[in-house]
N, C-alpha and C positions, 0 to 999 in steps of 0.2 A: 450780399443778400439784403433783404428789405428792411425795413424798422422793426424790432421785436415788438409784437404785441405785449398786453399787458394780461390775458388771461389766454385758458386753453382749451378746448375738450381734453378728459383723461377719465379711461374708467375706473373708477375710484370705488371703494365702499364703506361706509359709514358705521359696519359692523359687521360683526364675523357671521359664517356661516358659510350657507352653498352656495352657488352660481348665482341664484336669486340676489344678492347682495349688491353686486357691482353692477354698477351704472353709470353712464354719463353724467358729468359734472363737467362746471365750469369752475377752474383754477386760475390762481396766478400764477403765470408760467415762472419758475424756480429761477432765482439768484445764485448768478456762479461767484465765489470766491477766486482768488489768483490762481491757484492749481487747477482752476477746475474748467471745462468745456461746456457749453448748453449745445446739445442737439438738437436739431428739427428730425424727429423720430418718421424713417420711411417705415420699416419694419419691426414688426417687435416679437420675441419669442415669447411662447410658451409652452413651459414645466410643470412638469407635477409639484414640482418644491412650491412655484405660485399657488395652487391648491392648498396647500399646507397651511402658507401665511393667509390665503382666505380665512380658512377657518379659527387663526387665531397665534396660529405657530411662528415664533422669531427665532434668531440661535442668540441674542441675548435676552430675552424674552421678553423684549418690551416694542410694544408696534403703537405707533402715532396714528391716529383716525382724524382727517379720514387718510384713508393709504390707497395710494396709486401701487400696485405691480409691475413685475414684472423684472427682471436681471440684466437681459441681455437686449441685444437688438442693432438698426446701421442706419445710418441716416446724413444727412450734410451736417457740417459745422456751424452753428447762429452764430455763435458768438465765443471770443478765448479770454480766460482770466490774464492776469496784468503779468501774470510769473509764466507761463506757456507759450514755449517758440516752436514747438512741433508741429501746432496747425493754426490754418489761418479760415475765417468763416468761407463756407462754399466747398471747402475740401470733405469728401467722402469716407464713413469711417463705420468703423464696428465699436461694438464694445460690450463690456463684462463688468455690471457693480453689482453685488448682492446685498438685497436692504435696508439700501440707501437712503437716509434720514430724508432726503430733499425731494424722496418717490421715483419709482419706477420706467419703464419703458410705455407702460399702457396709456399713451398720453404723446401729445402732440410735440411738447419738448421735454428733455430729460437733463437734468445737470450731473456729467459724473467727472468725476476727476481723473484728469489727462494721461496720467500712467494708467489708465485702465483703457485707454482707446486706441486704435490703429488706422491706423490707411485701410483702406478695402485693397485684398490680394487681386492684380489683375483681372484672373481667371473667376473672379464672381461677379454676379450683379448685386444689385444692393437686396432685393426681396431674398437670393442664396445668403449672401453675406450676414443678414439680420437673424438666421437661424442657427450660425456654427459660434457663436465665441464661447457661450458656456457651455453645449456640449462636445465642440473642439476641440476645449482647452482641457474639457475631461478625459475626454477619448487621448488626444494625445500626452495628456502626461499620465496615463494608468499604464500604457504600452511603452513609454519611453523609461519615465521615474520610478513607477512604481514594482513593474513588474520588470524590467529593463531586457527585454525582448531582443533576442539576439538572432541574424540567418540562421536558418532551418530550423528553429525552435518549431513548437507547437503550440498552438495557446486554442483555449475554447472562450467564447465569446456568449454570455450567457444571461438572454434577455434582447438577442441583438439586432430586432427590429426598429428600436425607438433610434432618436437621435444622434445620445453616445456610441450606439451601439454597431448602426452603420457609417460610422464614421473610425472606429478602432478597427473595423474587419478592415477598412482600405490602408488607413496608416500601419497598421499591422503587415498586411502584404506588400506594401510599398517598402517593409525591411526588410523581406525573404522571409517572412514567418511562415509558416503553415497554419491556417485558420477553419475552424470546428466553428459554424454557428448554432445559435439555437432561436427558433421563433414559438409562435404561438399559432396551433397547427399548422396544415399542410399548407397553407396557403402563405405562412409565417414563413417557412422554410423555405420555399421556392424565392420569397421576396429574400431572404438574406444568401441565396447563393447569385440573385442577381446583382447584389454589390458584392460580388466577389470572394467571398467566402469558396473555402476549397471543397467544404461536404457542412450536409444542415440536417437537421433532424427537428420533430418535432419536440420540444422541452416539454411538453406536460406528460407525452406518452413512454410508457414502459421502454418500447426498444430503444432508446436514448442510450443504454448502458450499451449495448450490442451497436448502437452505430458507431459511438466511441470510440469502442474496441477495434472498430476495424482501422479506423481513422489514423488510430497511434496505437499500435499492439504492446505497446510496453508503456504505453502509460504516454497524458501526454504534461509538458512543460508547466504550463499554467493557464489558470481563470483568471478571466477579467468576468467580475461578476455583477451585471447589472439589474439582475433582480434576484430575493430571495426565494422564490417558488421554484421549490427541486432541485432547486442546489444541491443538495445531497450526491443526488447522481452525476454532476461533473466535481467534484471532490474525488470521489471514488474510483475516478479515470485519472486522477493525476500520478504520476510516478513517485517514489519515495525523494524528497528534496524538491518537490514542487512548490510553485508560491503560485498565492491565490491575492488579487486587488481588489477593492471593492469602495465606490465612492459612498461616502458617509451618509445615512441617511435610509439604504436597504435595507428593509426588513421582510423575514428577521436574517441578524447578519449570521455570518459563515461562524461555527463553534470552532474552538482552535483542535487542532490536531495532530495526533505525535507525526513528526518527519513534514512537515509541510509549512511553508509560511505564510501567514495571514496579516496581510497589512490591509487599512483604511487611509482615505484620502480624500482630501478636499479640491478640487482644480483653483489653483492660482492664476491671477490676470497678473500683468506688467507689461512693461515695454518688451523685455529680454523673451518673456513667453509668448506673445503674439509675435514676434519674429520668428518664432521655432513653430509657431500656428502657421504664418503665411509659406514659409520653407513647405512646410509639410504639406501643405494644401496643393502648392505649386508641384511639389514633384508626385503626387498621388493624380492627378488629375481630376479633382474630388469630385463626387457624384453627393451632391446635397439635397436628399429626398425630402418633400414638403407632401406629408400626411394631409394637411388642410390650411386652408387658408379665410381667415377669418374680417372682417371691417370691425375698427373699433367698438362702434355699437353693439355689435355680436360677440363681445368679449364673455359673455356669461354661456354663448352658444360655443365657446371655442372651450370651456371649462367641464361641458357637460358632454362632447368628444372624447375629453385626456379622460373624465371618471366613466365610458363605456368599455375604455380598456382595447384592443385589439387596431392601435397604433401605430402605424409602417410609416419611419421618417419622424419629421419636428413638424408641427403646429404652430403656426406664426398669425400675426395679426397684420393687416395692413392698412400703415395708416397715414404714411405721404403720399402726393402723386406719385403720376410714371415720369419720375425724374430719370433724365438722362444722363449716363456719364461722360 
């Protein structure tokens, strides 16, 4: 690849608040350390969890201004730290840091450290590829880890228009599961039986309890819960011994209750997990729905999409050429 420049575009903001904040800057593109990889960012996700840290939210509650966003994202390799034999610059790759002191994806290079990066799976382009590692890596370990999802099981998928959500309905079916979706009306429901989902309903409305029922008469297996609104009603479908997942962060979460298990979870990146990512991807033949597609500059326009709510697929930014693989 070329000579690294010395600074970057990255949208960045200088202080907390709404979509209004982030803007265009000029950086120095980040110093990798030995372990660590610099990307030339093609793609970049975004989450609701970015929304969060706009406004001011860390998980250790300390954020450096200005701050570049962003988690996830795929891009070529610029450049490999001194300690890194897994890739070399030019090579094609994804990756999951959540942040990351050295700043985000929202930006033209990104430094993350090499256990958190992959090869791109065949079966993706880089613009697919830039939108599954963090909610991939969710969706597949809440169905694999946490709920551990076995043939013929039944599981309801709740919330299961966004990201993680059509992405758990297919790795889900990809193990013989039987899958219950739920969207955000009629229009929610039609888009979650077209990835695959065995029967949809709509989640905010009454008959939810009644479609359930038909679904799985005896109750079914378990929730993968990805949002807290009406939860209540797939709780109430689950059988005595049923276990409930839910990635950390929904509100408000699931109340515990007697004969059911309730566990929370975080999605882990590594090497060993994006190899159970690329697996999964390959034999699902995954359908990676991209809600919108935004240019870096429009980064505050892609912020004020996720806060109108009624989101089918992941929201990405793009922000390398149409590189070819």
């Amino acid at each position: 690849m070329a000579s690294l420049p010395a600074t970057m575009r990255a949208a960045a903001l200088d202080r907390f608040g709404g979509p209004e904040v982030l803007s265009i800057r000029s950086l120095p593109v980040p110093t990798i350390d030995a372990h660590e990889v610099l990307i030339a960012v093609h793609t970049a996700g975004v989450g609701v969890w970015d929304a969060d840290m706009r406004e001011g939210w860390s998980p250790d509650g300390r954020q450096h201004l200005p701050l570049v966003l962003g988690t996830d994202g795929s891009g070529r390799i610029a450049a490999v730290g001194a300690r890194v034999r897994r890739f070399a610059p030019g090579d094609f790759v994804y990756a999951y840091s959540f942040a990351s002191p050295k700043g985000g994806f929202y930006a033209e290079y990104v430094a993350v450290d090499a256990d958190k990066v992959a090869h791109i799976p065949d079966a993706l382009d880089l613009l697919h590829a830039g939108a599954i590692p963090t909610t991939g890596l969710t969706a597949l370990q809440g169905v694999d880890d946490t709920l551990q999802l076995e043939r013929n099981e039944s599981l309801i998928v709740h919330g299961a228009t966004g990201g993680v959500g059509t992405l758990a309905i297919q790795f889900a079916k990809q193990r013989g599961v039987r899958v219950f979706g739920t969207g955000s009306g009629a229009d929610g429901a039609a888009f979650v039986m077209g990835v695959g989902a065995d029967a949809a309903a709509d989640g905010r409305r009454p008959g939810l309890t009644a479609a359930v029922r038909r679904f799985a008469p005896d109750g079914v297996d378990a929730v993968l819960a990805l949002t807290g609104n009406a939860l209540t009603r797939c709780l109430d479908a689950l059988r005595p011994g049923g276990r409930v997942a839910y990635p950390n962060g929904i509100e408000p979460e699931p109340r515990k209750r007697r004969d059911i298990r309730i566990r929370s979870y975080d999605a882990i990146p590594g090497v060993n997990e994006f190899l159970r990512l690329r697996a999964a991807v390959d034999a699902a033949k995954l359908q990676v729905r991209i809600a919108g597609g935004y240019r870096l500059e429009d980064a505050a326009r892609s912020h004020r999409r996720l806060a109108r709510g009624h989101v089918f697929g992941k929201v990405v930014l793009r922000i390398g050429g149409d590189w070819r693989r």
